[in-house]
N, C-alpha and C positions, 0 to 999 in steps of 0.2 A: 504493500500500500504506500508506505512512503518513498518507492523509490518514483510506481509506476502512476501515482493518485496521490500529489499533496505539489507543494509550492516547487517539488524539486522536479517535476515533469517541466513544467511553465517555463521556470531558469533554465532547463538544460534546453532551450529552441534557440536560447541567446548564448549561453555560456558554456566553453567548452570543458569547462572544471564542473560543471554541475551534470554536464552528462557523462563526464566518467564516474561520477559520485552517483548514479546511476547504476552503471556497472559494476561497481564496487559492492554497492547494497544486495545488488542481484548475484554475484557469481561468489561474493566472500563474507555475505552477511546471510539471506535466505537462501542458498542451496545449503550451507552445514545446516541452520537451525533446523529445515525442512526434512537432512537426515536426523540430526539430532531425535528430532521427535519421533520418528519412526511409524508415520500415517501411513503404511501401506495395508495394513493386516484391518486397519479402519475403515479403508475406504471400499475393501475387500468385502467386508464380513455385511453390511449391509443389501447384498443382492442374496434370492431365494438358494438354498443350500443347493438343492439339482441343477441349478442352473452355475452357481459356483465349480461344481463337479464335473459338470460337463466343458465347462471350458477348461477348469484346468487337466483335464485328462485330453483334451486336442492340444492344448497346449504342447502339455509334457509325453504326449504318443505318437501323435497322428504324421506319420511318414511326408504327408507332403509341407510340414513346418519343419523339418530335420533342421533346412538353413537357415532358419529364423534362430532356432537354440541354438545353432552352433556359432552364428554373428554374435548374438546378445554373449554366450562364453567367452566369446573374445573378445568383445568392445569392454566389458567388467573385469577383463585383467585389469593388475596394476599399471602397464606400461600405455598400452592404448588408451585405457583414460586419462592417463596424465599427458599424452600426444592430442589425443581428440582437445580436451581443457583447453592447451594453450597454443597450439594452433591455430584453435577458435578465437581464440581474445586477439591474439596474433593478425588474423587473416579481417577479423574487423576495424581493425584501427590501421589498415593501409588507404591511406587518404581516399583514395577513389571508393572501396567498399564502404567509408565512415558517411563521404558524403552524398553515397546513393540512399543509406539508409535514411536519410535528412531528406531525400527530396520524393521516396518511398513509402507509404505508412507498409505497407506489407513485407515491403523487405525489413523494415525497424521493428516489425513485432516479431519475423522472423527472427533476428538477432537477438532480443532480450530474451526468447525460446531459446535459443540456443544457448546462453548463458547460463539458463537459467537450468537446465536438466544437465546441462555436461558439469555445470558447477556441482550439482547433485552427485554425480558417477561420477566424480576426480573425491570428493568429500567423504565417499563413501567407500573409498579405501583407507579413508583415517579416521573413521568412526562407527561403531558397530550399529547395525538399525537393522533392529531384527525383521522380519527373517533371515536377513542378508549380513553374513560378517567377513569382513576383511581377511584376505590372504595375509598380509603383513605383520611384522611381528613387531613391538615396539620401536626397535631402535627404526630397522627399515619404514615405517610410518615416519620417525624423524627425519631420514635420509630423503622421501619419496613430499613430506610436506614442506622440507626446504629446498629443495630442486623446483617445485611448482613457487615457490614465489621470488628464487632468482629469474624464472621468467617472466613475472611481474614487473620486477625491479628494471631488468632490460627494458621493459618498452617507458616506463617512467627514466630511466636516467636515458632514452631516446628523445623524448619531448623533453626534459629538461635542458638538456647539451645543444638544441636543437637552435640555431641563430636564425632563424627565419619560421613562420607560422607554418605547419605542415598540413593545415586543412583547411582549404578556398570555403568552402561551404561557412564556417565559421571563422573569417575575417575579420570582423571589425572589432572594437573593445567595445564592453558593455559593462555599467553599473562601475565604472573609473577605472575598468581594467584595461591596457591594450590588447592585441589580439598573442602576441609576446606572451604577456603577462598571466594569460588569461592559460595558454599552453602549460606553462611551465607550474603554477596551480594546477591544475589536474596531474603533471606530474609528483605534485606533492602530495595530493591526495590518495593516487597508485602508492606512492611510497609511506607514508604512513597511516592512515587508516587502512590503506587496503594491506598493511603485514599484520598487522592485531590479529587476526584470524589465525593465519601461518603460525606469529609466535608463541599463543595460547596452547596451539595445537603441538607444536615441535616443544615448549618448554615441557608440558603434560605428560608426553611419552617418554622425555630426558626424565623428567620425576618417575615415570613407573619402572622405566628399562632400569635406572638407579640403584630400584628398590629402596627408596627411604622410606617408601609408608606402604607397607604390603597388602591394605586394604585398597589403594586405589586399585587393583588387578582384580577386583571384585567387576564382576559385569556391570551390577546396579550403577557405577560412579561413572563408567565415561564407557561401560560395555564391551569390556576385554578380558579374555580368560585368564589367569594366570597359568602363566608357563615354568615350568620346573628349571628347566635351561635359562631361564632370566632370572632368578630370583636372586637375592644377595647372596648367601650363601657358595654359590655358583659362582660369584661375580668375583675374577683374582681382580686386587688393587692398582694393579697396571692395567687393565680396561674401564677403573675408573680415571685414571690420570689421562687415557685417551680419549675420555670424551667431554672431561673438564676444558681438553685444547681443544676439541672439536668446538664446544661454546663459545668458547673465547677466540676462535676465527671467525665464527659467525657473527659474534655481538662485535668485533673490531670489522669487517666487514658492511655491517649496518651504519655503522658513526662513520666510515669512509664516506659514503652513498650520500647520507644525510649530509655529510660538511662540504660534499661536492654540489648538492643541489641548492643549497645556501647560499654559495660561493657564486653560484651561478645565477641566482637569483638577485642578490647584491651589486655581483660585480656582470654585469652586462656585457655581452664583446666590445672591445674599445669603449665604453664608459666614460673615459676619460675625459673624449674629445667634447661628449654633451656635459661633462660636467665641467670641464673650462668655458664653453658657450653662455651655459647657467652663471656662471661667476664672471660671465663677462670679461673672460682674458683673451677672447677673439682669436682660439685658434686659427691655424691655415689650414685654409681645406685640401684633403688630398687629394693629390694630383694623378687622376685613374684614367687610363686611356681606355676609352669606349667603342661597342659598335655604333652605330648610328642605323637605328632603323626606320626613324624619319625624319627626312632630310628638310623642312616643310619650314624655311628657317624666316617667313615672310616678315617676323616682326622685330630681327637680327637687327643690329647696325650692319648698313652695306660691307664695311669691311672686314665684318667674318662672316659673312656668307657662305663664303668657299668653306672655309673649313667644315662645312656641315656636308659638305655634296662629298668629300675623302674617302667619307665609309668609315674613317675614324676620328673620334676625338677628344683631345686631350683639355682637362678643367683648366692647365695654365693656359692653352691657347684664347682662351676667353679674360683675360686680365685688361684691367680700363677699365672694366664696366662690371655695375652690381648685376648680381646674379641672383638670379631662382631656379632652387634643384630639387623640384617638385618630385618625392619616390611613390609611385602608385601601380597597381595593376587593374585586368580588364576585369576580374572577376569581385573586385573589390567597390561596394558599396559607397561609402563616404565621397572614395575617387570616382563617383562616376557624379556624382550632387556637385562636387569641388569643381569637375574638370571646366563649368561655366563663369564661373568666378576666376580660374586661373587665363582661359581664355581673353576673354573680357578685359582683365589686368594686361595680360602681354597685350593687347591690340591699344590700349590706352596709353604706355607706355614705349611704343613703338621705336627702335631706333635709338632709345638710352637705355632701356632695363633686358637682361639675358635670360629667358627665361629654358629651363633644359628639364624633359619630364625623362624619367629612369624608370622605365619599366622591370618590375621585382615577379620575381617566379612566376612566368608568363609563357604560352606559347606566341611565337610573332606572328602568324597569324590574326590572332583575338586581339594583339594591342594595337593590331592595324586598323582591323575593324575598327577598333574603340577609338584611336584619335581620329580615323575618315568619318566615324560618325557625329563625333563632336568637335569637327573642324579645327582642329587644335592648327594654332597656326605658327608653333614653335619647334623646334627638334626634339626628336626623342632619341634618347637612348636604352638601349639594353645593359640591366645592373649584373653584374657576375659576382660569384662569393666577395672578390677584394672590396667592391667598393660600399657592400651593404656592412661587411665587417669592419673598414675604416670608418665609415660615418658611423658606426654601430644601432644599427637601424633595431626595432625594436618591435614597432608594426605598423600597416597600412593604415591609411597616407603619413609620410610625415614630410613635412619642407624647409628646407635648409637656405639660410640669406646670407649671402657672401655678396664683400663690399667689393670695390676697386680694385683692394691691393690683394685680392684673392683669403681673406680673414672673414669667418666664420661670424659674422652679427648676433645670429640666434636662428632658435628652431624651433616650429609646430609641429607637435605630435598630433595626429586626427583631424579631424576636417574644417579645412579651412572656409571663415565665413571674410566676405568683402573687407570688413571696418580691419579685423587681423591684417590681412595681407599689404592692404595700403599703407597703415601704421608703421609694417616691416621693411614694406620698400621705401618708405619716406628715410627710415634709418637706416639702411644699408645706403642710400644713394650721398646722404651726406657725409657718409666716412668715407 
């Protein structure tokens, strides 16, 4: 209910932190609880006994299900479920499947389905739900529930690490986040809300494998036999001192992850550049030699002209004159409301102000279309990793005002309105 029915459906249409918190609820909050409580024998026992009998005896006989029992045998292994699990998590967050599911309802309920029973069958090899109990034996439950959320962790320190927004469908920043920002939050939410589950799980069975308290291997407490071969007694002190360091790489392991996402969260790629802008010490902007994919340079002073027709070009070749380095793409929201207002500006400023739009993670194609549609009557360029990591770009739109002597004036993040922009070029033109 709360992931799929309350205020966290609504946020997750805007926010891309609120729909992996979505995911999270569903694949590592309701599939254990779901085992946990063990509703199958429930939902069973409510249909007429003969008619119970009778299906489960085709079920468990009838020659022409043979491949149905013998897929289900295998999909309930330990190994296949833990492949099917994250695969599945895996195979939906590659941007193109994340954003069919946004533009899909059917394929979006397929997915939360699919979350939602594989999270079941990966869960249900670390907790016993009767009638169904686990092959594993405690430590292997430890070995099999931290292996499933190092591949959690991967796709969160993927979006954390990640210097560019890796899903068009969810673009722009919502409720004060960038679109950056807004990433690299759901990667925190992968990473810590979504291990609680893992931890609880892998510390439980380090306590029972241990044997410090011999009644947790009672079924009642977490529904696990005890085993003769596990018990302390059994246990020489040197396979306790091995899995004291097995802890203690896993919890050093976690505080890496953690002080990395932090770090990255803080410190921004090149950071610096917008934090001297902010402080007003007028970085130089750098100096990135570009494609030019359109040449369209009508509202140029005559004498760089040329340099747009090259095919390539360089931000020192534009020195004399203030500059605007508008970063936008085709499938980007804000940029497509802005692109009138930046028009507009370059045609009004004709002849003394530079205006250069950089197109970010785009096909050229679509940012053809997008400037022939919107007459843009300035150059565009193609952005490549260098020049999004030098200006440390953060998310779509942002626009950068460089004076004369090629120094960094200031910057807009999100979209820009008339009264900003003019404001910007009145101060870039007088330095």
């Amino acid at each position: 209910m709360i992931a799929l029915d309350s205020p966290v459906e609504r946020l997750a249409d805007d926010l891309f932190c609120a729909h992996m918190l979505q995911h999270v609820l569903l694949m590592m909050v309701a599939a254990p609880l779901i085992v946990l409580g063990a509703p199958w024998m429930t939902f069973w026992r409510p249909l007429p006994l003969g008619l119970r009998r009778r299906i489960a005896r085709t079920i468990a006989k009838s020659p022409s299900l043979g491949w149905l029992r013998r897929t289900a045998t295998f999909i309930a292994a330990p190994v296949p479920a833990w492949l099917l699990f994250n695969v599945d998590l895996g195979i939906w967050h590659v941007p193109a499947a994340y954003d069919l599911t946004l533009r899909n309802g059917v394929v979006h309920y397929a997915e939360h389905i699919s979350f939602l029973f594989l999270g079941m069958l990966f869960w249900i090899q670390l907790i016993d739900s009767p009638p169904f109990r686990p092959r594993l034996a405690p430590f292997e439950r430890v070995v099999y529930a931290t292996a499933g959320s190092a591949a959690s962790w991967l796709l969160a320190v993927v979006l954390a690490l990640a210097t560019t927004p890796l899903y068009p469908a969810q673009h722009m920043g919502h409720h004060g986040l960038s679109a950056l920002a807004d990433q690299q939050v759901a990667a925190g939410v992968m990473l810590g809300p979504g291990s609680i589950p893992y931890a609880i799980v892998v510390f439980y069975w380090l306590y029972v494998w241990l044997g410090s308290e011999p009644e947790a291997t009672r079924p009642e407490t977490f529904g696990v036999r005890n085993r003769g071969a596990l018990s302390t007694s059994s246990r020489p002190p040197r396979a306790r001192v091995a899995v004291t360091a097995v802890r203690g790489v896993a919890l050093a392991a976690v505080c890496v992850l953690f002080a990395v996402l932090v770090y990255r969260l803080v410190h921004a790629p090149n950071s610096g550049l917008a934090q001297a802008v902010k402080a007003h010490r007028a970085p130089t902007a750098p100096n990135v030699r570009l494609s030019v994919i359109w040449p369209h340079a009508l509202t140029w002073p005559r004498g760089l002209r040329a340099s747009a027709t090259r095919g390539k070009l360089r931000l020192s070749d534009l020195r004399g004159y203030p500059v605007v380095i508008n970063f936008w793409a085709s499938w980007c929201g804000p940029c497509r409301r802005e692109a009138d207002v930046l028009s507009s500006a370059a045609k009004a400023r004709r002849g003394r102000v530079v205006f250069v739009g950089v197109d970010v993670n785009d096909l050229t194609s679509d940012a053809r279309r997008f400037l022939s549609k919107h007459q843009i009557p300035y150059v565009a360029v193609r952005s490549g990793d260098s020049i999004t990591e030098r200006f440390g770009l953060v998310g779509l739109p942002e626009t950068f005002y460089v004076d004369r002597r090629g120094r960094i004036q200031n910057l807009t993040r999100g979209e820009l309105s008339p009264s900003t922009l003019e404001r910007e070029l009145d101060r870039a033109s007088r330095d």
